[in-house]
C-alpha positions in Angstrom: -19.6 -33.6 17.7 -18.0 -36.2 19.5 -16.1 -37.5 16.4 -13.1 -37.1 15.0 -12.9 -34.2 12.2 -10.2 -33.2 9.6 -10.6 -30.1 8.4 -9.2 -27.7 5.2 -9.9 -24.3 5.6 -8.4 -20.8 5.3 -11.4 -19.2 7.7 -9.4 -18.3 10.7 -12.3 -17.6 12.8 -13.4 -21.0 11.5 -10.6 -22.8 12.3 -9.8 -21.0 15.7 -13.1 -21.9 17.1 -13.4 -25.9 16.5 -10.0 -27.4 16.1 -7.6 -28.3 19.4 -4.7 -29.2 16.9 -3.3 -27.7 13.9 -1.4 -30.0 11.4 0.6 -28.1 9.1 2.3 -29.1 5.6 5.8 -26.9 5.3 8.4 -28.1 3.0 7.3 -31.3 2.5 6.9 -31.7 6.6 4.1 -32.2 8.7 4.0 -30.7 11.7 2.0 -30.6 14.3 0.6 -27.4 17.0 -1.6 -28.3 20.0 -4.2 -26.0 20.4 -6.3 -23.4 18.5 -4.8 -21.3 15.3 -4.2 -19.0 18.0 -2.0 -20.5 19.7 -0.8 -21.5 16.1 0.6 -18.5 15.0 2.5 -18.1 18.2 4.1 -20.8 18.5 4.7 -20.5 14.6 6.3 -17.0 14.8 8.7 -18.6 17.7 9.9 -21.4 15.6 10.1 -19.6 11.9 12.9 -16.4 14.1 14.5 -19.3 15.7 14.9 -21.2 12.3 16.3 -17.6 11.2 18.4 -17.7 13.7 19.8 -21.0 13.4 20.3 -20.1 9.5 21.8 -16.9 9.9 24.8 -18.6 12.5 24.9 -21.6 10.3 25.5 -19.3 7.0 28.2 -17.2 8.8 30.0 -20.3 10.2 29.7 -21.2 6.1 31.1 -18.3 5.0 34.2 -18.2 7.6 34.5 -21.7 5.9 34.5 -20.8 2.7 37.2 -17.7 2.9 39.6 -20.7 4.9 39.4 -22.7 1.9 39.9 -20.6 -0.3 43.1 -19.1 1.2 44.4 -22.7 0.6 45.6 -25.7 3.0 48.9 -24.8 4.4 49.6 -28.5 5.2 48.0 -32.3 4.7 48.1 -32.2 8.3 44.9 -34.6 9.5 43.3 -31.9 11.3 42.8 -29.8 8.0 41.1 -32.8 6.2 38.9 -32.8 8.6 38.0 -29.3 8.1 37.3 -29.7 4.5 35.4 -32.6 5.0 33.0 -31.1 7.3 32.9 -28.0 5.2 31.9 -29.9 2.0 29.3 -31.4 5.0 28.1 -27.9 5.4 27.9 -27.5 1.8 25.6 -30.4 1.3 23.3 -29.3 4.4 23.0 -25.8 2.6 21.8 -27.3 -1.0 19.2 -28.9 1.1 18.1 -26.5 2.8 14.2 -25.8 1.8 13.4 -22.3 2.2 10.0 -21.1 2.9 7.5 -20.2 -0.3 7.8 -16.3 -1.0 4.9 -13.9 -0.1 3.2 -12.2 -2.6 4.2 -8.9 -2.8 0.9 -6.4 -2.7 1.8 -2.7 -3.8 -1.5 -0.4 -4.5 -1.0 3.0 -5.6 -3.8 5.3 -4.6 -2.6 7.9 -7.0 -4.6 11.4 -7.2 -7.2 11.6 -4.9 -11.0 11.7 -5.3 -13.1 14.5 -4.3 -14.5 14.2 -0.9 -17.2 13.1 -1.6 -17.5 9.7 -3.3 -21.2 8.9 -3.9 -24.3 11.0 -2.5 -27.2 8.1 -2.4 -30.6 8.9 -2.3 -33.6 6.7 -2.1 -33.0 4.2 -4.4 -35.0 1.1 -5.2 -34.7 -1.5 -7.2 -36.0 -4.8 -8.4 -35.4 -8.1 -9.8 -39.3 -9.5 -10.9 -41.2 -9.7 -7.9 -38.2 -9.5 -5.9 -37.1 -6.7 -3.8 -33.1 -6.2 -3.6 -32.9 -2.6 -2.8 -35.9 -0.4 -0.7 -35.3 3.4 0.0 -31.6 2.9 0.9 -29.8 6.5 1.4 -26.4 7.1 2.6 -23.1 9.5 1.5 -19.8 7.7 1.1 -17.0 9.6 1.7 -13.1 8.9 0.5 -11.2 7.0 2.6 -14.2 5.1 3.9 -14.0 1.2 4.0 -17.2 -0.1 3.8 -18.0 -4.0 4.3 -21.2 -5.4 2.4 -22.8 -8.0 4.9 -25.5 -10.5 4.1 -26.0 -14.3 1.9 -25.6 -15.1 -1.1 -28.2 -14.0 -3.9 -29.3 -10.7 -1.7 -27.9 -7.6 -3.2 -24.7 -7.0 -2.3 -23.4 -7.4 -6.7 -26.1 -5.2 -7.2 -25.7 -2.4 -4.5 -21.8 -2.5 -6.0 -23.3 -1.8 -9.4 -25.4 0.7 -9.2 -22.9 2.6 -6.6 -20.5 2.2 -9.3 -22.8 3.6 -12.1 -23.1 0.5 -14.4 -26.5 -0.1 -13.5 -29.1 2.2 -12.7 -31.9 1.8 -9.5 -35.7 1.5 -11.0 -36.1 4.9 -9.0 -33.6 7.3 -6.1 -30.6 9.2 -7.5 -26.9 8.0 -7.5 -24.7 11.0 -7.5 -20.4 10.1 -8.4 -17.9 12.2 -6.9 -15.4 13.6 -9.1 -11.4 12.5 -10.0 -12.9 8.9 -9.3 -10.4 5.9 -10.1 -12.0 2.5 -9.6 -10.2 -1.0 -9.5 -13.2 -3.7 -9.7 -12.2 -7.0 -8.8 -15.2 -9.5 -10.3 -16.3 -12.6 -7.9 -16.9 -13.9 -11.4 -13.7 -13.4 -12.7 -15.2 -12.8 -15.9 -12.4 -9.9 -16.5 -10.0 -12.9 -17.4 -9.8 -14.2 -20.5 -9.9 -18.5 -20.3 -7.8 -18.5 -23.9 -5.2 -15.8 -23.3 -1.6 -16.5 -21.3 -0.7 -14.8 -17.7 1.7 -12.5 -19.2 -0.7 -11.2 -21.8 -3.5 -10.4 -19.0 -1.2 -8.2 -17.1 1.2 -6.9 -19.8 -1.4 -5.8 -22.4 1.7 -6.1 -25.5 3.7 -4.4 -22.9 7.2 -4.9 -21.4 6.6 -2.9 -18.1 4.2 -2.4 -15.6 3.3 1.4 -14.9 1.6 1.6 -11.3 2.0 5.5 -11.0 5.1 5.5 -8.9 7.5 2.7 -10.0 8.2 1.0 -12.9 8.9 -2.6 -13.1 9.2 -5.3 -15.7 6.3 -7.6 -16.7 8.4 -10.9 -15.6 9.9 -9.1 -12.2 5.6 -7.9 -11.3 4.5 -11.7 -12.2 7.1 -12.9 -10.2 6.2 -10.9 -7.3 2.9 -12.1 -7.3 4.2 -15.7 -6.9 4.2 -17.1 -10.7 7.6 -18.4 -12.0 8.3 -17.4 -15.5 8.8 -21.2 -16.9 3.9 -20.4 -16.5 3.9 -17.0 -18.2 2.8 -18.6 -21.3 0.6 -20.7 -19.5 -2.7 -19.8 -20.8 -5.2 -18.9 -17.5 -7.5 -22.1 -18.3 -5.2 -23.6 -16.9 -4.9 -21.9 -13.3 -6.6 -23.5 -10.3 -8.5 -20.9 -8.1 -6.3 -19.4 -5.9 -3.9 -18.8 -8.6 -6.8 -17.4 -10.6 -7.1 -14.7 -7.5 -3.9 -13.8 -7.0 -3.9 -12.9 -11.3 -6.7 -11.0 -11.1 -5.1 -9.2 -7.7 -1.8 -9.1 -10.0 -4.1 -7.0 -13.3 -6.1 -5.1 -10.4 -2.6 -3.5 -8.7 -1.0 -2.7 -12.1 -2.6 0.5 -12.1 -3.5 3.0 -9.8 -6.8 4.0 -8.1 -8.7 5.9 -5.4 -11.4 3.6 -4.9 -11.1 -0.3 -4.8 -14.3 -2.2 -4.9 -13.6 -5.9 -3.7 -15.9 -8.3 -4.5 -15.0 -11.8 -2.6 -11.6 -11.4 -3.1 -10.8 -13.9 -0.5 -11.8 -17.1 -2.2 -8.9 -19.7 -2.9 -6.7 -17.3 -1.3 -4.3 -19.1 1.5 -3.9 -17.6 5.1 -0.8 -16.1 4.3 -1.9 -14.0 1.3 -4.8 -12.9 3.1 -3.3 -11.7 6.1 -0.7 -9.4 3.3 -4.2 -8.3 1.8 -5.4 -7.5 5.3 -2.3 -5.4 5.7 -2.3 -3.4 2.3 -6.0 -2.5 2.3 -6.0 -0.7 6.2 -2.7 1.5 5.0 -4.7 1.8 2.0 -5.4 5.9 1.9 -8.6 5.4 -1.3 -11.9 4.0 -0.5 -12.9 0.5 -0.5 -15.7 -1.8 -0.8 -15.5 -5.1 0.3 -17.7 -8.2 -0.2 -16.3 -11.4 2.0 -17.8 -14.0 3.6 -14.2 -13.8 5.5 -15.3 -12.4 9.1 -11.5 -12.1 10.2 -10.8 -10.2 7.1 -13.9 -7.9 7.1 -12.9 -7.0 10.9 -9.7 -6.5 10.3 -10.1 -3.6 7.6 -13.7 -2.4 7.5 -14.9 1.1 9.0 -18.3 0.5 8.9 -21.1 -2.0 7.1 -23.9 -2.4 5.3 -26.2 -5.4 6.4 -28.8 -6.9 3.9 -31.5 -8.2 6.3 -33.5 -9.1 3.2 -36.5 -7.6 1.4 -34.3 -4.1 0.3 -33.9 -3.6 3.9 -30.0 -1.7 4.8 -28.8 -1.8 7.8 -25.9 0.5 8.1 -23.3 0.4 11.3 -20.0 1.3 12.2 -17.4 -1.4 13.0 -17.3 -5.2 10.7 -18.8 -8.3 11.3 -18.3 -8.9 15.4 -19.2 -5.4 15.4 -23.0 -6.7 13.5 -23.0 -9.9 15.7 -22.7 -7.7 19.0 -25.8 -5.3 17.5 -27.6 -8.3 16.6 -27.3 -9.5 20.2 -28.3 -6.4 21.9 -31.3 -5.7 19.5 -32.4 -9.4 21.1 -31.8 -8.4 23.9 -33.5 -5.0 24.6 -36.4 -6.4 22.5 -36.9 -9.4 25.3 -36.3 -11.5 22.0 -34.1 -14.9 21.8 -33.1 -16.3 18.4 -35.2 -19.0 18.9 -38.4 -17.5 19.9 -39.3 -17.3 16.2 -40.0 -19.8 13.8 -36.2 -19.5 12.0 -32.9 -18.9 14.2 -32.6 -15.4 12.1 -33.4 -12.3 13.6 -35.7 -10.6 11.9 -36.0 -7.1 11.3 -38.8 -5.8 9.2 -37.5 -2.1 8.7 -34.8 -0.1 9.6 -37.1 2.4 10.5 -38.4 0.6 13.4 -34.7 0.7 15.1 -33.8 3.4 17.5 -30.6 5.5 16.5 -29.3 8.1 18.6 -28.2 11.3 17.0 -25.3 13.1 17.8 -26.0 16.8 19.3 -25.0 19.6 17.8 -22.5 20.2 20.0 -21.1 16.4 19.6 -20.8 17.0 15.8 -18.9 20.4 16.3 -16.4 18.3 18.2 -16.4 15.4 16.0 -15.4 17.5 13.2 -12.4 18.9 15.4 -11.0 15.1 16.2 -9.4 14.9 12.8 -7.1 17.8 13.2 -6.8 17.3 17.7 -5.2 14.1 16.2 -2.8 15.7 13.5 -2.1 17.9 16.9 -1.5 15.4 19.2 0.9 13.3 16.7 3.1 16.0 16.0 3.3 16.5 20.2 3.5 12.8 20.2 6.8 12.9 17.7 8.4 15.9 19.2 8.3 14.0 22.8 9.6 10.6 20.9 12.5 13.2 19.2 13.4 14.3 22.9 13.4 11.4 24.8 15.9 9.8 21.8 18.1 12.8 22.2 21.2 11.3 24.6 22.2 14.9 25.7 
């Protein structure tokens, strides 16, 4: 487009691949960044530890002020008026200081954990009318797997959730739960949030403290922490925009603990900054986790592996997230002698995922992949005890 384009987005790929300049509204500031969000968050970092900088030597210069006045002005000499003029300078320049908006502050406890095996899927089918969402699909999740659900809108991905979940069941196949199972469901829906009731009665449930398993913290200090002052925690949720809606329903989802946390487009109306902390909870996150985002940053960032609805109850399961689907895609063109534009539609179509080629390991290949997880225990103790030496000054 040869135009000119202004653009509101919190899709970092988005962003990163159209735009050559950033604007960006901070404290009542615009400023602007040349380039990509890239190059953005560079050049961001720089100038938020240089402001730090700046503050921290401004604040001790402050200080030393402060104690000088207080000790009392030895004489009205012109010199010392001075002082206390530009110290009541300083004091101004403080109180006017804008600080940056807190970050939410995400804490999941994964609390006892769930039996190996998670769910044991076998053959399942199911259907909506005359429409197909779900066609001989098998597969075994394991705990501590981080699966991404992949496809549009309308396809499945709710209902896989569900039945995986046991509150639906397929027309036909079996479902099999592991045991000492703890979900957290977070709704696209939000329909677990009541439109009449206030925030602090949606996370307190008539109590004063929030118990997560290993800390215990007061209703107005967890509110607080998830960005909502306490002048709102009457404010009934009605009254929320989106992305405060989110971060509520993020709030009620982290107040307790569990082993598996099934995420279902948890990353609409949430802003860069909050996503990136979700990012960062959910990969040190020890439970399993399902995630349904249209977010392909965020689905690379902490999926394992994926399931890919290419329509018609067809599953398509791979390791990796999104770029990891996009590079299959490309190389299933590819070896077939297919473009994207051979076919009527600029989708790929794949009528089965029987028809695609998948190499198994070897026997030998699965003895040693079942010797990686402890050759890496091995090599991070070795790893630790070399780090333990080398910081030794003797």
């Amino acid at each position: 487009f040869n135009g000119s384009v202004l653009l509101v987005t919190h899709d970092r790929t988005f962003l990163d691949k159209t735009v050559n300049k950033i604007l960006e509204l901070d404290r009542g500031a615009i400023n602007i960044y040349p380039g990509s969000y890239v190059k953005y968050q560079e050049l961001k970092t720089k100038e938020l530890l240089d402001e730090d900088k700046a503050n921290k030597l401004f604040d001790k210069v402050l200080a030393q002020e402060e104690a000088w006045i207080r000790k009392g002005i030895e004489a009205r000499r012109t010199r010392n008026e001075g002082r206390v003029r530009r110290l009541e300078q300083l004091r101004t320049e403080r109180i006017n200081r804008r600080e940056r908006i807190g970050k939410v502050n995400f804490q999941l406890e994964s609390g006892k954990l769930s039996g190996k095996i998670v769910a044991d899927i076998k053959n399942i089918h199911h259907k909506y009318d005359d429409k197909t969402i779900l066609q001989d699909f098998t597969t075994t999740i394991m705990r501590g797997d981080k699966i991404g659900l992949i496809g549009p809108n309308g396809i499945g991905k709710s209902t896989l959730l569900k039945i995986i979940l046991g509150h639906m069941q397929p027309d036909c196949g079996s479902v099999k739960l592991g045991t000492k199972l703890d979900v957290a469901y977070f709704d696209q829906f939000r329909e677990q949030l009541d439109d009449e009731a206030t925030i602090q009665d949606v996370i307190s449930q008539g109590q004063d403290y929030v118990d997560t398993g290993t800390r215990r913290v007061h209703i107005a200090t967890y509110l607080e922490e998830f960005l909502f002052e306490p002048a709102r925690f009457r404010s009934q949720v009605k009254s929320l925009s989106g992305g405060e809606r989110n971060r509520l329903l993020l709030a009620r989802l982290f107040s307790k603990s569990a082993n598996v946390l099934v995420l279902d487009e948890p990353t609409n109306d949430l802003d860069i900054e909050t996503l990136e902390l979700l990012e960062d909870m959910l990969i040190n996150y020890s439970g399993t986790v399902f995630l349904v985002s249209h977010d392909r940053t965020f689905l690379d960032n902490v999926v394992t592996h994926s399931y890919v609805f290419l329509g018609k109850g067809e599953i398509l399961e791979i390791a990796g997230g999104y770029s990891d689907w996009i590079n299959y895609k490309n190389n299933y063109l590819l070896e077939t002698n297919k473009t994207p534009n051979s076919t009527k539609s600029n989708k790929l179509e794949i009528t089965t995922t029987n028809n695609i080629k998948v190499n198994k390991l070897s026997y030998k290949e699965n003895k040693e992949l079942e010797q990686i997880p402890e050759l890496i225990i091995k090599l991070e103790e070795e790893q630790l005890t070399i780090t333990n030496q080398l910081s030794t000054p003797n």
